[in-house]
Structures are given as C-alpha cells and as structure tokens.
N, C-alpha and C positions, 0 to 999 in steps of 0.2 A: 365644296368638298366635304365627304359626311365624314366624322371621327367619330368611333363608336367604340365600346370595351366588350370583351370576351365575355361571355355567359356560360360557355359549354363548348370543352374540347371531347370529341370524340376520335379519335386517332389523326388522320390526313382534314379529316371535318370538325371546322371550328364554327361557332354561332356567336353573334357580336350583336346589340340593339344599340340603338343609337344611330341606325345606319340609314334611314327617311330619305334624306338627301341622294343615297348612293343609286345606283341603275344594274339592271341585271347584268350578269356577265364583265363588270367594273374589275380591273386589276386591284387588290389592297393590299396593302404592307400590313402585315401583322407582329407584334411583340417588339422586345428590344431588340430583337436583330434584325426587322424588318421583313420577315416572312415573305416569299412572294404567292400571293392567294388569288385564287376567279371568285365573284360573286357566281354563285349557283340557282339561289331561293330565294325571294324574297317574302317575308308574310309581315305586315306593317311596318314597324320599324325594326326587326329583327333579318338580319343575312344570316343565309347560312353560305359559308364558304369552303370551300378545297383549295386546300394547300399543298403547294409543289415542294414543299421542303419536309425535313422530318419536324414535328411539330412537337418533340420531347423537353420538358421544361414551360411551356405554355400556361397561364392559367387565367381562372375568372380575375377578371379586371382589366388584364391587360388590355394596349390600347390597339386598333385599329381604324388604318386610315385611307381610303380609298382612294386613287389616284384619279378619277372621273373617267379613264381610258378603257378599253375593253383590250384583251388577249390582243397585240400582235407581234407579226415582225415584221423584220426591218428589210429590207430588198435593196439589194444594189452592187456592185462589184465588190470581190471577195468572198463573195457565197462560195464558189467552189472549193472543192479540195476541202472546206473547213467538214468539223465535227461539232456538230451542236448536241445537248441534251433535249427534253420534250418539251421547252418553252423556249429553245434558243442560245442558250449561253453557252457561247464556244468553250468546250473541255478542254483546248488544248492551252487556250491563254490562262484558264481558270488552273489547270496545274500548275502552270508558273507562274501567277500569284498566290496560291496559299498552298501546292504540293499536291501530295498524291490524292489526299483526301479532301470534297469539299465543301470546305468550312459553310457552315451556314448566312443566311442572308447578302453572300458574296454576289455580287451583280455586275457582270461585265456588260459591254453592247455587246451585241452581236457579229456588227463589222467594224473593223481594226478603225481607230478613229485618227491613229497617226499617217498610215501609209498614203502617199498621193498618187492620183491617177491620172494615165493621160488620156484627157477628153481631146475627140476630133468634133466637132460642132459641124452638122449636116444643112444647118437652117442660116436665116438669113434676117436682118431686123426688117419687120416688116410682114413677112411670111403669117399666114393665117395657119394654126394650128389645132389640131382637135385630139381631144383623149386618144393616146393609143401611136401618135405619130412619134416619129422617131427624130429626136434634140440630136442624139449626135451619137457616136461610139466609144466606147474604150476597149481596147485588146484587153481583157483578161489575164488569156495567156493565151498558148501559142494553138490553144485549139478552141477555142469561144471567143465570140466578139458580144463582148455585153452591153444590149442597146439601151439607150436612155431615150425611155418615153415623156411624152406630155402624160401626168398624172390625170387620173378619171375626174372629170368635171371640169378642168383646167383650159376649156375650149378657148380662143382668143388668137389675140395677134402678137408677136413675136418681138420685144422690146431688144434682148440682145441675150442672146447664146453664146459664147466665148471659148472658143478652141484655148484650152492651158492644163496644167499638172493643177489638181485638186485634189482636198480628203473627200469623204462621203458628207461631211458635215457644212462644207463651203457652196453658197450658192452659185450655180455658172452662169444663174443671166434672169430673166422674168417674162411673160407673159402677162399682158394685157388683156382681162377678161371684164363681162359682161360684169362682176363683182367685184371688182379691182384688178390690182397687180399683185400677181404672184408670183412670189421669186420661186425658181425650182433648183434644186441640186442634184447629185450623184444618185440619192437614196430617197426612198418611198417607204412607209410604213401605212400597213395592211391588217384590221382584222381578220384573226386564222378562219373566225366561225361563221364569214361570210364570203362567196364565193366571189371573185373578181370577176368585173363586166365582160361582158364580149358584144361583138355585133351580131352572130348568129352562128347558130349549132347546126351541123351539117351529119348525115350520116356516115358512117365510117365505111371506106371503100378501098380501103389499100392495107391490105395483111402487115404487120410488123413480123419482119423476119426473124426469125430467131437462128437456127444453121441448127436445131434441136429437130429432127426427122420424125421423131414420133408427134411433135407439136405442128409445123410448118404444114404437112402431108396429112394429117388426121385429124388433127384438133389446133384448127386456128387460130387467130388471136389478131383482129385488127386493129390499128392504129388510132389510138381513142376511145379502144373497147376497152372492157371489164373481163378481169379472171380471175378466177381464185384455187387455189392451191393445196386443198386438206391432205392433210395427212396422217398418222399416230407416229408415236416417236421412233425414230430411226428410218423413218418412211426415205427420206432424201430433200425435205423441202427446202431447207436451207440453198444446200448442191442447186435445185435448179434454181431457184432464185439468184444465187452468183452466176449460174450458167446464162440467163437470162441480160444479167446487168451487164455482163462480158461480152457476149455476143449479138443480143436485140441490136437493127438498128437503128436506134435513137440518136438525139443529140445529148441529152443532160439524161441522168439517171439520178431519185430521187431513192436512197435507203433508208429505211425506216426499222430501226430492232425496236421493236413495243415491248418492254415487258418478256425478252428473251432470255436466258442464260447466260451468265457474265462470260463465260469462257466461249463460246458463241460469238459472241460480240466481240471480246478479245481477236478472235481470230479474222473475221470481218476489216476492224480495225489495223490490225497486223497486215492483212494479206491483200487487200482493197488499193494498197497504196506502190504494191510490189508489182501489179497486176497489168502486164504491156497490154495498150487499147488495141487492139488488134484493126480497128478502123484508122488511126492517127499513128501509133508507133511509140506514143506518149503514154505517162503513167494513166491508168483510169482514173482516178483521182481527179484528173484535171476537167472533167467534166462531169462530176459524181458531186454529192452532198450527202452527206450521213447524217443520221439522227442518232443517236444511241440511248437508250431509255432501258435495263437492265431490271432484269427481276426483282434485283433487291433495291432499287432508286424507288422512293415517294410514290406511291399506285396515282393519285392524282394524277402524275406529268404525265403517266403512258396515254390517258384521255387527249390530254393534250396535244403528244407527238404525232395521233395520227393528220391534225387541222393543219400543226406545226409543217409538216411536211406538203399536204397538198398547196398549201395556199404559197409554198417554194416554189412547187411544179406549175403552178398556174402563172405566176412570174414571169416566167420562163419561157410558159406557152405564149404567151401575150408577146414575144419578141418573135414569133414565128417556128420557134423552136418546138421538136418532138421529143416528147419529155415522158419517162416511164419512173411510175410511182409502184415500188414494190417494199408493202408491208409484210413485217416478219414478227410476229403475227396479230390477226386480228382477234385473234380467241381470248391473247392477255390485256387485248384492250377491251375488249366486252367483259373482263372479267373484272376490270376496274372499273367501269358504267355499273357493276351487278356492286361491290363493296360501296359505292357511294349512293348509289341508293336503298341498299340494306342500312346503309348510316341514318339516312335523312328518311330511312322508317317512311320508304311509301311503298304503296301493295306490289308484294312480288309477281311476277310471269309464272312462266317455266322455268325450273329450275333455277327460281331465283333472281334469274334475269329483269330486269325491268323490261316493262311493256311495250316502251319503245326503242327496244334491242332494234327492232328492222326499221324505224325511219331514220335513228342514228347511223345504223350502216347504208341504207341507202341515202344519206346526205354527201356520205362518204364518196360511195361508188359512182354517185351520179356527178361529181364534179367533175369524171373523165368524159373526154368526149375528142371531136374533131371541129376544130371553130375559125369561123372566118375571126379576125380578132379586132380589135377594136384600132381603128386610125383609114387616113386616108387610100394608103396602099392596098388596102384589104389582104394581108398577110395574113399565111394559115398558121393555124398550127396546133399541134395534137396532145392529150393527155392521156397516157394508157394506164390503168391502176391495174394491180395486182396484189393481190392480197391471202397470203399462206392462212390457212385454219387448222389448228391444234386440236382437234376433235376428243377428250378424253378415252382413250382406249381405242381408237381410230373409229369410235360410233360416228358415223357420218348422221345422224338420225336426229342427236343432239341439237337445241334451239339457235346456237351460230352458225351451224352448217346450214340448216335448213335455209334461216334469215338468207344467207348469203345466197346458196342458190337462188333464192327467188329473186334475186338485183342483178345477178352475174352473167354470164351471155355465155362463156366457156369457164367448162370444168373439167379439173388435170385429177384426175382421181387419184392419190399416191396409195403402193400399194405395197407393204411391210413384205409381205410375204416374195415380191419379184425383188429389193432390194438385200433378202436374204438369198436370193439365189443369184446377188451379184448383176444384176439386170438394172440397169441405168441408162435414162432417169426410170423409174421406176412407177412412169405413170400407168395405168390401168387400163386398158384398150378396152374392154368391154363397161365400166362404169362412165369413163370419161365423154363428153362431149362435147361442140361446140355448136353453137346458134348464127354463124355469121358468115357460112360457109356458102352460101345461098349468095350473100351481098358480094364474096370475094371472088366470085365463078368469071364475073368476065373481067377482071385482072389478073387473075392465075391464065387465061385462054390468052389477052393478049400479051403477055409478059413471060409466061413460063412453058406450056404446052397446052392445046386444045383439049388434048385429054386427060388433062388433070385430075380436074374431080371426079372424072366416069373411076379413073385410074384407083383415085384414092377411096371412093366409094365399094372397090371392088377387094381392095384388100381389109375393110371393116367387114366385110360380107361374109370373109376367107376366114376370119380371124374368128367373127361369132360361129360360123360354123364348127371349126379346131371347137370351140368347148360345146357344142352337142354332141360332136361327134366321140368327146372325150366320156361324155354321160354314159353313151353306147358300149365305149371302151369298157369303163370299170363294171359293168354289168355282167357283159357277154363275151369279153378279150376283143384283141386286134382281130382275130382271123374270121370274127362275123362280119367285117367292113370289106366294101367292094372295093379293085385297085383303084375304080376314081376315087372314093374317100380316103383311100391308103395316101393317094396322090394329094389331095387335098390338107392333109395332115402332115405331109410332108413339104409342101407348101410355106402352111402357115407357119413350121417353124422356122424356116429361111426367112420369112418374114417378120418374125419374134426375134433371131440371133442375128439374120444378116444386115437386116434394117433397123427396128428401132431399136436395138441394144447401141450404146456409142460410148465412147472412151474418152473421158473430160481432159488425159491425161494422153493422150497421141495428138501431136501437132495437125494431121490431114486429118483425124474423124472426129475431133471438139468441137469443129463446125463443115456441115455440109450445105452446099448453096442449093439451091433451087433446081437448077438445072441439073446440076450432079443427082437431087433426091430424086427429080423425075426418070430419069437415066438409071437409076437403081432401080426403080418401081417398074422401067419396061422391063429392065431385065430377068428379073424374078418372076413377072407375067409370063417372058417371053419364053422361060424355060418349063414353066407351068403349062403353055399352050404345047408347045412340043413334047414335050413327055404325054399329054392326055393325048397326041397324035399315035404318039408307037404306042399307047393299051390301046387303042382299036386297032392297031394292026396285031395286037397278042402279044404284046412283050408284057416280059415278068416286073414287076412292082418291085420286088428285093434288088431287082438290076438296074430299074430306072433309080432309085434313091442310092446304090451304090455308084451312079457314074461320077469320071473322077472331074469332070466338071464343077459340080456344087461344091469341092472346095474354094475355086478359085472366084465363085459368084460367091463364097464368104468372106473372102477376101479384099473384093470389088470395094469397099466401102474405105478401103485405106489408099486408095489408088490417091497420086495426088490430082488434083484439079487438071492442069495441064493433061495430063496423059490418059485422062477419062475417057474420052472419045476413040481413041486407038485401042483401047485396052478394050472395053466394053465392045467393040467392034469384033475385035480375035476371041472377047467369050461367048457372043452369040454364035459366030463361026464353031466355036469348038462344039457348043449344046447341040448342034446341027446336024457335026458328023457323028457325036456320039449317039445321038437317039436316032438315025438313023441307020447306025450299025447293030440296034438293039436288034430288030426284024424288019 
C-alpha cells in the first residue's frame, strides 16, 4: 500500500510523491478527512490524482494513501429506486447522516448494509456452475426479480447455495473452483473503467419503442443501439429524455445528470418518483437508478458518473434484462475531461479539449450493445445509451458534437427554433437521422406493417420537399407553385401538426403505439392520394385544403387506442365523399 504526501494542489488535481508502490487508476484517500481521489498519472514516484471532493484546506505535505483498489461499485439488490452521486454514495442516506449539506470525506456503501433479503436459491449442491449462471433470486420489489449470478471467473462446482433472509454483506453458500473455494454473497463489486464480460455481441435487430412518433417512424433507435441528443438551451432535451425513460420499452432505466443545473436535477429528483410506470402501474422509480452529479458538485465526479452509471447498466444486462442508459449531458462531462487535462498541463485538441475527447466517448458509446450474456442459458440482453449534447450556442459543428456523431448510429437533431413555436419534441426532420433503419425493415414488415418503411420513407421525402418548395415560396410567393405542390405543402403540414407534433401532457397522445403510428401515416397518405386524384379531375386547391375533413385527420391522433380502427375507418370514408364531391 503506497503513502505518499502532497506536493501540489491545483484545484480538483492533487500531486503526491511517494507514491512507487501505487498502480494507475488506484482509489486514495487524501488529507485529514480522507478525500476520496483516482490515481490519473503516474511519472516515477509522483501521482497525479482527481479528487471527487472539494479539495479547499489541502496542502504540501499532507498525507496520502492509496487503497490498492481501482474505481468501483458495488452491485446487488437495492440498486433500484436509490440516488447515488458520480462515484456512488447514496445522497439519500448521506442527508440523514450529516443533513443538507455534504460534509466532506463522509463515505457511506453504497448498498444499505442492514436491510435483509430474501434469497430463493435455484441451484443444488453439486451442480456445475460457470460465470454468468444464476445462484438463485430475490424480489426486489414488485416489478424486478434481481438475479444472483455466479461472479466472472468463479467457474466450478456448487458446494451449497442457501435459500434464507440475508444482508448484502452475508455469504449464501461457495463454490468450488479450479483455485479454491469461494464463498459468494448477495453483492459483487466491479471496476466502472472496465467493461463486464459477456459471451458475445450480436447485432441489433429489434427497435426500442418509444410511443414518440417523430422517433419510432422516422428516426429509429434499436435495442442496443447509440443516440445522441444535441441541442442549445431551451431546445427540449431534458423533455425527451423523461419522455424517453417514461415510455421506452425497457426493463431498468439508468439516469445519469452529468454536470446539469441543480434545479434540473431538482426536478428529475422530485418528479421521477411521482412518475406512474405506465408498463407496471408502479412508481418508475422502482425500476430507474439515478445518478445525480450537479453543476456545482467536484468537476472530477461528473468523469466519474458517466463509468459510474454504465457499468450499473451492464449489471443489469448481464441478468437478461434491457437496460437504457440516458446521459444528461455529455458536453459537461467532456468539459471536466478538458479542465483536468488543462490541470495536468498536457497539449490541448480543439478547443481545448484533449486529444482523446473521441476514444473516451467511444469507450463510452461502445459499451452499448445487444449480447448473448455470459452463463449457461445463454440469456440475452440489451444496453441502449443515449446521450443529450449541450453544443454552446446550439453549434452542432463544435468538437463534442462532431466526436459524437462519428460513434452514434441516430441523431435527434433538437431544434430551438420548432420548440419556440411550441412544436414537441422538437426534433429536426430535416438534420436528424438514423443508420439502423436498414437492420429494423424486416421486424417493422413482420411485426407492424409491410409498408412501413416504404411509408416512412415517403413522408422524409414530403417533408424535404415542404423546404425547397418553401425556398420557391419566399422568392416568387405561393401563386408560382403548381396545385400538386400547393398539395404537397399542404401535406406536409398535416404531417408537421397532425403527426409529429405530440402532447407529453394528454393521456392518449404522450404515447402512440406502432400500430396506431402506421394507421396515422396511411391516413395522411390516404388523403394525399385522393386529393392529387380530384386536381386531375380540375378541382380547385383553396377547396381541397379547405375540406372539412383535415380537421378531424387533426384530430385522429387523440383518438383512443380502442376506437382507432372504427374512427379511422369513418375518416377515410368521409375523405372519399368529400373529394369526390370536389369534381
């Protein structure tokens, strides 16, 4: 164990020699209150470390002393529901031992070390076991069954497993392996900065639904996949990101505030727990984890929160479970990577950034995936990240935007200007896109409709055309446009208002299902195809857009579920006679 004394505080970045013994990336306790520090650098016998606390009062000499461990945490029942900070320590217990504020060098575990749980034991003495298999269950709670694995490396044969009420910290039986016997308990502890094994990566072939129309239908998002979020402030990204956690269907949802605005976060924390699952009936909470890591918390932790959180989600996945990791945001964690390398004085990138801005975010983005997972049932299971970008000024052009696109597979482009006109979510139809819509064709065809994609490709088509046609507009007015483009323009705003405009706040339109979206999308076709029928029969353009139809196809989107089919039914019938009576 190396003990080494301070040389050099530079704010969150402390430098200690003496430290020969210590290994990169080592946990240390710093000063009298025991700081909690990463090794960062090492150059001979000098560390340079980040600290996760506020490092005021610090000075040359103090002592530091390395615990030989590297970054992790702890895994095992009562993850859920909690609020951890960007290295784990639950805030809620942490208030009610020192209060509002917290106090420094305060160090709780992670999970509750009194509460007992009741384990069911699935195995049998004797039983041959390998990494990844499942020892037995505990309920949770009433909507997750939190499996207990055989830990990675722990291959062997099965000494005794014990169905009984245990804490995390009790062992429930051992394994007999090739290196001995090892006892196993409730709980596993995981370096954040290495990625948990699996048996093998699979491509991703199954969309993660969201019931968000403009994403589902245009810009998709599979189960496994990478997305990212930019936007300038006011954009909405926070909104879809709740919108996201609330209605994806996942099993676990992983929140991550990096570095957000404490009233933000406030509100997350306030509202998160009030929030009926609309899958279970149950608080979301009960299958959510929060990180909270707040503008003005230690720039160090927000590094931290985003490992802190994946290596939750991979937990997680490892039990079969579809687990969606959504960072809020990753522009204030790049911006803590950019201050502690301005600290430790190595050559800047762009704008300051360190050089490797993008294999740090691709370390990130590539921990999602869809994986066979490690054990003998070969159980799947998925990790989908998402990650909001804070782009200074909404410049998308900026060195974290761009890093990111080149890792990400869909991009929601946010767009300041559609959520000033009240237009939510407020993604960008013409900057946004997705890469995965190619792999998801033949589960939209055998799952939701054949002509999905033709479908959904024909209203991208609609959409870019509305802005050339708009080019036309502002040059030479509306009355130089043919009544098909008149038609055409009239189109795409039914497509703009009646479709992906949606109301987070109306019980039937905060989520539309798949079926319903397709059912919207003929419908809008369907009334497109018949109107361009009466202009070749000579009907007037001011009469096709006044018919009193298109209100109730604006309408169509609050219809409930149920009565979609009937209702939809009577408005294709009405489009029928009305354009028909045009000429």
């Amino acid at each position: 164990m190396a003990d080494g004394k301070i040389v050099k505080v530079s704010g969150p970045l402390v430098v200690a020699e003496g430290m020969r013994e210590a290994n990169m990336f080592d946990v240390v306790r710093v000063g009298e209150d025991a700081l909690i520090g990463e090794i960062i650098e090492m150059h001979g016998d000098r560390a340079s470390i980040q600290v996760y606390e506020e490092t005021a009062g610090l000075g040359c000499g103090d002592r530091v002393v390395s615990t030989g461990a590297p970054l992790s945490v702890e895994l095992g029942p009562g993850l859920l529901s909690c609020i951890y900070d960007g290295i784990q320590r639950p805030l809620t217990a942490m208030r009610e031992a020192a209060g509002s504020n917290i106090k420094r060098g305060l160090d709780l575990p992670a999970l509750d070390r009194e509460k007992r749980w009741k384990f069911r034991s699935e195995v049998h003495p004797g039983d041959e076991v390998k990494s990844g298999d499942i020892l037995g269950v505990v309920e949770e709670n009433e909507v997750i069954s939190h499996k207990i694995m055989v830990p990675p490396g722990a291959d062997g044969v099965v000494e005794a497993v014990l169905s009984g009420e245990y804490t995390v910290d009790d062992s429930i039986g051992a394994i007999k392996t090739a290196r001995g016997t090892v006892n196993v308990g409730l709980m596993q502890k995981w370096p954040v900065r290495r990625a948990r094994p699996y048996a093998k990566k699979l491509p991703p072939t199954e969309p993660m639904i969201t019931g968000q129309r403009s994403i589902d239908t245009l810009f998709p998002l599979a189960k496994g996949g990478t997305a990212c979020v930019p936007g300038p402030f006011g954009s909405g990204k926070t909104v879809v990101q709740h919108q996201l956690a609330k209605w994806s269907d996942v099993d676990i949802v992983i929140y991550i505030g990096c570095g957000e605005r404490g009233n933000e976060m406030t509100d997350v924390l306030n509202e998160f727990p009030e929030i009926k699952d609309p899958r279970t009936g149950e608080s979301l909470m009960k299958r959510t984890v929060l990180i909270a890591n707040t503008s003005d918390m230690p720039v160090a932790a927000r590094e931290a929160s985003i490992y802190t959180g994946i290596t939750i989600a991979e937990y997680f996945r490892d039990m079969g479970y579809s687990v969606a990791v959504i960072a809020d945001s990753t522009s204030r964690w790049a911006e803590a990577l950019r201050e502690m390398s301005g600290r430790l004085e190595e050559m800047p990138g762009e704008e300051g950034y360190p050089a490797y801005l993008t294999s740090r975010l691709a370390q990130f983005y590539e921990r999602a995936g869809s994986y066979v997972c490690l054990g003998s049932d070969e159980r799947r299971g998925t990790l989908t990240a998402i990650g909001a970008v804070s782009p200074q000024g909404g410049d998308v052009s900026e060195p974290v935007s761009q890093a990111t696109l080149r890792i990400v597979k869909v991009f929601w482009g946010l767009d300041a200007s559609l959520a000033y006109r009240r237009h939510f979510p407020a993604i960008n139809w013409l900057d946004s896109y997705s890469l995965y819509k190619d792999r998801l064709e033949l589960w939209y065809e055998r799952n939701v409709s054949r002509d999905w994609m033709k479908q959904s490709a024909e209203l991208g088509r609609i959409l870019q055309a509305e802005n050339e046609l708009n080019e036309i507009v502002q040059l030479v007015g509306m009355d130089a446009l043919s009544p098909a483009d008149r038609l055409t323009l009239e189109t795409a705003r039914s497509i703009r208002e009646d479709f992906l405009m949606q109301d987070a706040f109306d019980d039937t339109d905060a989520y539309s299902t798949l079926p319903k979206q397709a059912a919207l999308v003929d419908l809008i076709l369907y009334f497109r195809d018949r109107a361009a029928e009466a202009l070749r029969r000579g009907a007037d353009i001011e009469k096709v857009a006044a018919l009193g139809v298109r209100e109730r196809i604006g309408r169509a989107k609050s219809v409930p579920e149920a009565d979609c089919k009937a209702e939809y039914a009577a408005i294709k019938a009405q489009i029928d006679r009305e354009t028909a009576s045009l000429a």
